[in-house]
Phi, psi and omega in degrees: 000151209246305161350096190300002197234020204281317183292323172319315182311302197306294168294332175294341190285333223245000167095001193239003133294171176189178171056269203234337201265326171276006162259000164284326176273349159314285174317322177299317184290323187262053201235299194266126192266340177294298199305336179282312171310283199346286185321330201256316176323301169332297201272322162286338158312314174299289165327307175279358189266333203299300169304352189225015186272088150332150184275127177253144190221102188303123181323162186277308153353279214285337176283333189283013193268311172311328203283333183301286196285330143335290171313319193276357170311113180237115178326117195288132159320144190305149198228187175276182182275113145273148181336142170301340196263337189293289173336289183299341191264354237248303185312311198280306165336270205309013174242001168236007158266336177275350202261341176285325166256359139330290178300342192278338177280321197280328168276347190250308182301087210274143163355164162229165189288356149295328183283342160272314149328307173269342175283323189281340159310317181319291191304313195267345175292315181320295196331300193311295233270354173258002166080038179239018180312332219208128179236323155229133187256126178175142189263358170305128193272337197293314175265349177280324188271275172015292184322310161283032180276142154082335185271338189221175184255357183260149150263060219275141167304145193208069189272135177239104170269092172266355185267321143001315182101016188252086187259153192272114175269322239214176097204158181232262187200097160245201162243136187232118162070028169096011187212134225267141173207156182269167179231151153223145206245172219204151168203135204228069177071273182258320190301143192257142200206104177268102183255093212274153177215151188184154183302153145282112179270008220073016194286101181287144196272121194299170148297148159296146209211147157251137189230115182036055179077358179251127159274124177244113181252151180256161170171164195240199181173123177040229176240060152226151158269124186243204199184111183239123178249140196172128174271353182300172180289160156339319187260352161312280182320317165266036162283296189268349183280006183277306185284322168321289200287354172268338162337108187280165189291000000 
């Protein structure tokens, strides 16, 4: 690369700007036709890792086995008297084998679908009402994927239909139902269009829904799981979730 502005590039692809020196290396990229190959290698580079890594997914055996010995858990029986330090030491054990397989369930176990229904009304509600939509701004698709290199475990599609009316604003890093995922954000005349991508745990995918005026729809694609979240109308929003799944990657 010929660019003189090449190492800047290199750390913004890599995660290591932020605040004003990465939004001078955005503007630099959509600028620069080298920084932009770069920017695009990053990014089909990302894709193909993406693409050829196994996944590790705990066997169905072993979660349904946790889910089991969870179920078989019981309130301990009246017992004869023992010493008070036997009790207290007796309490503390059964509260951190339960609380150790809590956690082993909450990990092994995928989300249900309602606790995904409402986290992504949440995240996208938070998101509006907290001036946080959008953490990279850019209608590019060469700086918006790029960006989540290194930030998520996903490579979300970042596709732009501006003669559609669906334009690429964003995208920023939230979470859905505990599990870290990219958004990439879209503006659809006034209206704001939140597109959650996330790993596949094994998650059965709520119905599509509307919550309080935001429509949401699911789908999976390979081993990933999305969400296009919007108050904009319905038949907007399968409009766009339409064009999306036909894009090529």
């Amino acid at each position: 690369m010929s660019c003189p502005e090449h190492l800047r590039t290199q750390a913004y692809l890599d995660g290591e700007l932020d605040g004003i020196a990465a939004s001078e290396a955005e503007r630099h990229i959509e600028s620069c036709a080298d920084c932009r190959r770069a920017s695009a290698d990053a990014a089909e580079l990302s894709d193909a890792i993406r693409r050829q890594t196994a996944r590790y997914r705990a066997p169905d055996a072993l979660r349904a086995r946790t889910a089991a010995l969870l179920d078989g858990e019981t309130a301990p029986r009246a017992a004869s008297f023992r010493p008070r330090g036997f009790w207290a030491g007796a309490l503390s054990g059964a509260g951190t084998m339960a609380a150790a397989a809590g956690i082993a369930l909450a990990l092994l176990l995928p989300p249900s679908p309602e606790t995904l229904a409402q986290s992504i009304a949440d995240d996208h509600t938070d998101a509006l009402m907290g001036a946080r939509l959008i953490q990279v701004a850019s209608s590019s698709h060469h700086v918006v994927k790029p960006w989540f290199a290194g930030r998520v475990a996903v490579s979300p599609p970042t596709p732009d239909f501006p003669d559609q009316g669906f334009v690429l604003a964003g995208g920023r890093i939230d979470r859905v139902a505990g599990t870290k995922a990219a958004v990439v954000v879209y503006r659809h005349g006034r209206h704001a269009i939140d597109l959650f991508v996330w790993p596949d745990g094994g998650s059965t995918l709520p119905g599509n829904a509307t919550r309080h005026g935001y429509h949401t729809i699911f789908w999976k694609s390979g081993d990933l799981d999305f969400a296009a979240v919007s108050d904009t109308e319905r038949r907007e929003l399968e409009k766009f979730v339409t064009l999306v799944r036909s894009a090529p990657e």
